[in-house]
PyMOL CGO cylinders between C-alpha atoms (Angstrom):
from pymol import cmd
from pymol.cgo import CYLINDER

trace = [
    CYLINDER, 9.05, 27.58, 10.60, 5.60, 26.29, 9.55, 0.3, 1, 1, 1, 1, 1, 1,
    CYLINDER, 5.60, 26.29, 9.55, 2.63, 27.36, 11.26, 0.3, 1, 1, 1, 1, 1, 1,
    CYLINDER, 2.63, 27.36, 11.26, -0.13, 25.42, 12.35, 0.3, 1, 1, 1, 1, 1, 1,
    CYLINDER, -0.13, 25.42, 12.35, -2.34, 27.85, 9.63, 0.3, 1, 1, 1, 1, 1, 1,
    CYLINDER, -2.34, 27.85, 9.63, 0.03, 27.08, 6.76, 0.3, 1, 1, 1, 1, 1, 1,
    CYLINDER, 0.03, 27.08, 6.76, -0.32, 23.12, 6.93, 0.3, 1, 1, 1, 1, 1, 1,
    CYLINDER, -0.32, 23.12, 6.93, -3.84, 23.37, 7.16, 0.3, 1, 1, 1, 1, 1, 1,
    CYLINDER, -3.84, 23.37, 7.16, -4.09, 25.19, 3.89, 0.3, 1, 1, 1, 1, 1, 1,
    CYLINDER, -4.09, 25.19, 3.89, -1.78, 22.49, 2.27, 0.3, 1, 1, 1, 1, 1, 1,
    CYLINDER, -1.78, 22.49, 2.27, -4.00, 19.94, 3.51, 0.3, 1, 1, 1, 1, 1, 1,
    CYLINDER, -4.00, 19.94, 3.51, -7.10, 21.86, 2.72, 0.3, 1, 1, 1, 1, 1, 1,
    CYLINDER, -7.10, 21.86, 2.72, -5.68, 22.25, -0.60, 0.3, 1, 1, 1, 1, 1, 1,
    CYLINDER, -5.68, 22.25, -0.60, -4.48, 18.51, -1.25, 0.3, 1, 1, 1, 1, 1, 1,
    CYLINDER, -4.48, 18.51, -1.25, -7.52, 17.55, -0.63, 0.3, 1, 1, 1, 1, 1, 1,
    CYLINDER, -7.52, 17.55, -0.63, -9.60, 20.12, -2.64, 0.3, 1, 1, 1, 1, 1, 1,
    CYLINDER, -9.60, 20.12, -2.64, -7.35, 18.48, -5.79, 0.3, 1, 1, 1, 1, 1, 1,
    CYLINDER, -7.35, 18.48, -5.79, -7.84, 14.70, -4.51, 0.3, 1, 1, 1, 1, 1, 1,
    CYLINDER, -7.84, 14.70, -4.51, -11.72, 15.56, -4.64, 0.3, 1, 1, 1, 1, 1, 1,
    CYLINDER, -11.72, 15.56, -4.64, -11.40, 16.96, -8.14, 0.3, 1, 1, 1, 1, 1, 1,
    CYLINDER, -11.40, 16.96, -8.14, -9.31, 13.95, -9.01, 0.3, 1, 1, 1, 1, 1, 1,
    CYLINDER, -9.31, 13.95, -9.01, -12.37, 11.84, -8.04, 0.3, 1, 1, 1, 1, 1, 1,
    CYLINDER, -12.37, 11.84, -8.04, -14.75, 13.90, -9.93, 0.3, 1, 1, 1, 1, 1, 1,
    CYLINDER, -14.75, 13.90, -9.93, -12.86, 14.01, -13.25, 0.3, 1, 1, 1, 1, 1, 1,
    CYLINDER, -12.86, 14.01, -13.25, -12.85, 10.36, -13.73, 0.3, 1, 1, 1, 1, 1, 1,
    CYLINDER, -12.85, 10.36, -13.73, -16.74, 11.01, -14.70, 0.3, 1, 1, 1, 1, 1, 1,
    CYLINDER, -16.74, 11.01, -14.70, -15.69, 13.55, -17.91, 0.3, 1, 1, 1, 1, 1, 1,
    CYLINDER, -15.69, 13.55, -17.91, -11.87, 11.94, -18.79, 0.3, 1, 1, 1, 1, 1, 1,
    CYLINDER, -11.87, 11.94, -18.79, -12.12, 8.73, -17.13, 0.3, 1, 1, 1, 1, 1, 1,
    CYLINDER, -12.12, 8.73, -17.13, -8.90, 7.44, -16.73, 0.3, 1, 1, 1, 1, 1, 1,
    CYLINDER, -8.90, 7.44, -16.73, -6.57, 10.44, -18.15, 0.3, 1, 1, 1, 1, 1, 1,
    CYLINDER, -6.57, 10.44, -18.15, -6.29, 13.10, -15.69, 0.3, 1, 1, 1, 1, 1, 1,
    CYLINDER, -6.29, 13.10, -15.69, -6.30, 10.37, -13.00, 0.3, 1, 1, 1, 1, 1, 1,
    CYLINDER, -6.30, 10.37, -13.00, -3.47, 8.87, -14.63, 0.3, 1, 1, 1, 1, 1, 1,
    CYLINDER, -3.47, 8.87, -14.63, -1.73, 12.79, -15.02, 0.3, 1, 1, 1, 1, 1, 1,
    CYLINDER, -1.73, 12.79, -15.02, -1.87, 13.49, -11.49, 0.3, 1, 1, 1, 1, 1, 1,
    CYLINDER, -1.87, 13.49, -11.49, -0.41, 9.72, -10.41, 0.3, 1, 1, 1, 1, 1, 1,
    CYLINDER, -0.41, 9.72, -10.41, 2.08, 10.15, -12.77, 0.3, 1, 1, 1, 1, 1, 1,
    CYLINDER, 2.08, 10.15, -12.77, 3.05, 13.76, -10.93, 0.3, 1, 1, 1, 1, 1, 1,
    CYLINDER, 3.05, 13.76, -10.93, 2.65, 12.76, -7.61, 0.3, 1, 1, 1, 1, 1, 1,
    CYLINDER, 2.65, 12.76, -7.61, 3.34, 8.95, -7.50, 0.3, 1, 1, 1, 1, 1, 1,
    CYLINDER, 3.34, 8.95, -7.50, 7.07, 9.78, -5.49, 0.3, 1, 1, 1, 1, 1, 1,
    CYLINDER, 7.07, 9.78, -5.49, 5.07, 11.78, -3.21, 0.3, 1, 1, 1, 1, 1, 1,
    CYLINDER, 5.07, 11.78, -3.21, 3.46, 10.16, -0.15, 0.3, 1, 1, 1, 1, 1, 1,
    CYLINDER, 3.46, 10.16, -0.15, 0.69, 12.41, -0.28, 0.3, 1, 1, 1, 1, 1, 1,
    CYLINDER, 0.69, 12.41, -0.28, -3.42, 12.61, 0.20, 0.3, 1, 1, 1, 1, 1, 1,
    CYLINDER, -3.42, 12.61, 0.20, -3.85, 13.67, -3.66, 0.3, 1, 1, 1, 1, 1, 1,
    CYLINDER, -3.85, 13.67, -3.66, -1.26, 10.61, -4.76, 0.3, 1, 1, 1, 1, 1, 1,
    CYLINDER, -1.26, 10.61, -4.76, -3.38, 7.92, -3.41, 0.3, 1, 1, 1, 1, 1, 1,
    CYLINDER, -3.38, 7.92, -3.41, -6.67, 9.55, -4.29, 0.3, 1, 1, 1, 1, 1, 1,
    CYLINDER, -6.67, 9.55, -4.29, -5.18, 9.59, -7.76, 0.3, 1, 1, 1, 1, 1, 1,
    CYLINDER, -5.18, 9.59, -7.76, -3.94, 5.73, -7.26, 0.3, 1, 1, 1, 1, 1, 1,
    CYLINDER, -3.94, 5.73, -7.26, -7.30, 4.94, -6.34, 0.3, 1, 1, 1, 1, 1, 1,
    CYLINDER, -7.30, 4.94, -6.34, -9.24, 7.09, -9.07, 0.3, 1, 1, 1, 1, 1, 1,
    CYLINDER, -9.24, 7.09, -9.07, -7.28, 5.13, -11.66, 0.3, 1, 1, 1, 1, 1, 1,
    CYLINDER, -7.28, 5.13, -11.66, -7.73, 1.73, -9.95, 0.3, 1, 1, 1, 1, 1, 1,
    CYLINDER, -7.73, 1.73, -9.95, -11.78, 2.27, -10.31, 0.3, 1, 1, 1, 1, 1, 1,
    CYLINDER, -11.78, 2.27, -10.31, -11.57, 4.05, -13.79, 0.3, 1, 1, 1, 1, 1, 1,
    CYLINDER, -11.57, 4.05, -13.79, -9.94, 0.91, -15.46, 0.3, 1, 1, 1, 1, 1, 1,
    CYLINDER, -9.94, 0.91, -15.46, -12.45, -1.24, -13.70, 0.3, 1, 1, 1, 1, 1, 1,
    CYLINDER, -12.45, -1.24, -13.70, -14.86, 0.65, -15.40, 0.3, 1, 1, 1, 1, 1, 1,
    CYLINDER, -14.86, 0.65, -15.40, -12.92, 0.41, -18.76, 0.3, 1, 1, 1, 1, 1, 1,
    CYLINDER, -12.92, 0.41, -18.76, -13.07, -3.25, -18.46, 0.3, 1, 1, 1, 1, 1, 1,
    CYLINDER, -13.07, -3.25, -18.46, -16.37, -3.35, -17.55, 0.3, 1, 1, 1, 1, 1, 1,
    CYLINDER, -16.37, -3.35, -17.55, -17.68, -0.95, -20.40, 0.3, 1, 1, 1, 1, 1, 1,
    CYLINDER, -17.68, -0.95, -20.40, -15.74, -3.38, -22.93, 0.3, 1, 1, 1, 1, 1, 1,
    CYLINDER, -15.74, -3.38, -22.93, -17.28, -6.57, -21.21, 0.3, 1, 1, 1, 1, 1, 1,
    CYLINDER, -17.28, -6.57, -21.21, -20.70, -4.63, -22.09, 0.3, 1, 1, 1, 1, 1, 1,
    CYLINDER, -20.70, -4.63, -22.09, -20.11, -4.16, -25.06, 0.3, 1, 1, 1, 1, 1, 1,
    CYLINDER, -20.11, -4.16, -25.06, -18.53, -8.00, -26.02, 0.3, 1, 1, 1, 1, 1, 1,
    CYLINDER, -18.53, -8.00, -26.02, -21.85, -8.52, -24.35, 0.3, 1, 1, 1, 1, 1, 1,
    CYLINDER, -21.85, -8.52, -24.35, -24.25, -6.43, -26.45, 0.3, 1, 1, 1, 1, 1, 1,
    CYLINDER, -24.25, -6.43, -26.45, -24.07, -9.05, -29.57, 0.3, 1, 1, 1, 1, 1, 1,
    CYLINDER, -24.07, -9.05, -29.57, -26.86, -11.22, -27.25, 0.3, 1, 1, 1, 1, 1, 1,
    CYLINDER, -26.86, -11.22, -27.25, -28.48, -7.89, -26.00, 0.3, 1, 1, 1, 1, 1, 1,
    CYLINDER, -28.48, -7.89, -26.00, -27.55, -8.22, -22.44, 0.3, 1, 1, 1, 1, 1, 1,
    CYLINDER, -27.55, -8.22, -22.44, -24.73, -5.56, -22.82, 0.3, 1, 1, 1, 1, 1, 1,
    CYLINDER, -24.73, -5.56, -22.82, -27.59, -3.13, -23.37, 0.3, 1, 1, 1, 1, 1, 1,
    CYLINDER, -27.59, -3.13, -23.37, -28.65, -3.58, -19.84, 0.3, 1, 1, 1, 1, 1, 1,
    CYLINDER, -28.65, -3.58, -19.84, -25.38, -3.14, -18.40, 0.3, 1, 1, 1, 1, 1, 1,
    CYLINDER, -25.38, -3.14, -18.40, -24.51, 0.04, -20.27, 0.3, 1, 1, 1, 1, 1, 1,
    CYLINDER, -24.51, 0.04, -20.27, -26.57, 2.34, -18.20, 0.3, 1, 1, 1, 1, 1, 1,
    CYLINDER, -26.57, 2.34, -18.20, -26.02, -0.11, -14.89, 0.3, 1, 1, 1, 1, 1, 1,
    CYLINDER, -26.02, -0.11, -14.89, -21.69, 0.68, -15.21, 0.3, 1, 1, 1, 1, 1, 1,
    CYLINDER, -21.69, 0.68, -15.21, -22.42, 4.59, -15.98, 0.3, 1, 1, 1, 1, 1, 1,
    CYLINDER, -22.42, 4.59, -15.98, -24.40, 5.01, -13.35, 0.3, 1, 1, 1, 1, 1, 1,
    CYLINDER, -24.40, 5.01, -13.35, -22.28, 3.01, -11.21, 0.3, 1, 1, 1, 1, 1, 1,
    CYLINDER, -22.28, 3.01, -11.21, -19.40, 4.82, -12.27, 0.3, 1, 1, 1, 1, 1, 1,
    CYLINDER, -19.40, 4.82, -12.27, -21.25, 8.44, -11.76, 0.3, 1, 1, 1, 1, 1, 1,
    CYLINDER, -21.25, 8.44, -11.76, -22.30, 7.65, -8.29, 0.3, 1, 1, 1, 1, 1, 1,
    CYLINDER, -22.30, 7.65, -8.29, -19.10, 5.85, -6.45, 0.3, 1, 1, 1, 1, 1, 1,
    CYLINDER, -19.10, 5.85, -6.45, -17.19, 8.69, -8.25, 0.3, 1, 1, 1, 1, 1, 1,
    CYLINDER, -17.19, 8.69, -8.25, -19.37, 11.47, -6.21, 0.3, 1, 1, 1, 1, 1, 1,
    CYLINDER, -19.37, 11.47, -6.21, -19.31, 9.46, -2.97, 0.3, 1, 1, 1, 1, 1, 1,
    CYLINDER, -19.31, 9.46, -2.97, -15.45, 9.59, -3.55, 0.3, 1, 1, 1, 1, 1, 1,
    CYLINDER, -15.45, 9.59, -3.55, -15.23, 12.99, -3.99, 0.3, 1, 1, 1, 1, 1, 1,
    CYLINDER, -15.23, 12.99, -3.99, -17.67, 14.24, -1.35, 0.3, 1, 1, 1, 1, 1, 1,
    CYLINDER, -17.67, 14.24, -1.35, -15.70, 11.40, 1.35, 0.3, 1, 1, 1, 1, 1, 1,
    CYLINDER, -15.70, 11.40, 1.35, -12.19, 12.66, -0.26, 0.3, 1, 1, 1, 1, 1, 1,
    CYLINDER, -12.19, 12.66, -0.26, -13.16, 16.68, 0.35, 0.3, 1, 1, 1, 1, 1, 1,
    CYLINDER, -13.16, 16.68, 0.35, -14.10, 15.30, 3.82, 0.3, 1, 1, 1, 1, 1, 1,
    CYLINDER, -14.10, 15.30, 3.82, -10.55, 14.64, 4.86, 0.3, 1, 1, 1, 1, 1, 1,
    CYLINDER, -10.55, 14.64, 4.86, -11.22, 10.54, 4.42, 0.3, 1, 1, 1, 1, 1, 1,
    CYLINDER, -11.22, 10.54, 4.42, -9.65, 8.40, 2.37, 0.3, 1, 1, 1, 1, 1, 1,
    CYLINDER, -9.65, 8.40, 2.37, -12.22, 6.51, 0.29, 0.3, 1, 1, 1, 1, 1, 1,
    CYLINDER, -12.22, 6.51, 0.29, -11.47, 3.10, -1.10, 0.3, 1, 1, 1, 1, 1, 1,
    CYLINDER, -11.47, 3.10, -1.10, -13.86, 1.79, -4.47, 0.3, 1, 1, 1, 1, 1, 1,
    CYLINDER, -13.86, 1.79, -4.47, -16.07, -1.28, -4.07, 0.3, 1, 1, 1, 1, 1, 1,
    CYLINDER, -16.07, -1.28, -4.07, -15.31, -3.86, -6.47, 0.3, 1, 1, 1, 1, 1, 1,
    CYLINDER, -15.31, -3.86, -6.47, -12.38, -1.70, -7.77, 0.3, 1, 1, 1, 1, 1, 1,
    CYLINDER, -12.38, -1.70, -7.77, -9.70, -4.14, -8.80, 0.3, 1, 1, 1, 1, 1, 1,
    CYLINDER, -9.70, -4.14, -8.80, -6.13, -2.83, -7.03, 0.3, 1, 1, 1, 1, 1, 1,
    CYLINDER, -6.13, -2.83, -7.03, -3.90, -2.93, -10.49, 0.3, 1, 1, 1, 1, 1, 1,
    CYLINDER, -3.90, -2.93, -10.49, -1.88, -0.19, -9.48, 0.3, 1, 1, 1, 1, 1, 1,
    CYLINDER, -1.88, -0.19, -9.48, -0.42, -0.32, -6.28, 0.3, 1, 1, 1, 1, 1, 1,
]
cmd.load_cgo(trace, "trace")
């Protein structure tokens, strides 16, 4: 029988990894998301979708850094360089910070590929 104390710490825990999930999108972007969907995509779990959604936001990015750079032959990708990694640094801290919270965060403007 499972105590009260004993889910709590499996929460606690989930959520401690679905934070970290966030936050490594910012150093791997979209490999160690992918890792830990692939591992826990059969689970209905807090660090599954946080995982789901990490990826979801880091291939946005990915097609937003390659739009940049199609975009840097007339000089306007230059501008939007810094504009996506800071975008990408912040909403991934917000995520993190909401995530260690106990709330499921959702990306703006994240396009919902995997599902």
């Amino acid at each position: 029988m499972n105590s009260p104390n004993v889910s709590a710490v499996i929460d606690r825990d989930a959520q401690t990894h679905a934070a970290l999930t966030h936050l490594s999108g910012i150093v791997s972007f979209f490999v160690i998301p992918l890792v830990v969907y692939l591992m826990q995509q059969d689970k209905s779990s807090v660090l599954a979708d946080a995982a789901r959604e990490a990826l979801n936001f880091q291939i946005t990015l990915a097609i937003a850094w390659f739009g940049a750079l199609a975009a840097a032959s007339i000089l306007i990708g230059f501008l939007l360089m810094p504009l996506i990694a800071i975008f990408g640094l912040v909403f991934c801290v917000i995520a993190a910070v909401a995530t260690a919270r106990g709330e499921r965060y959702r990306y703006p403007l994240a396009l919902r590929l995997i599902t």
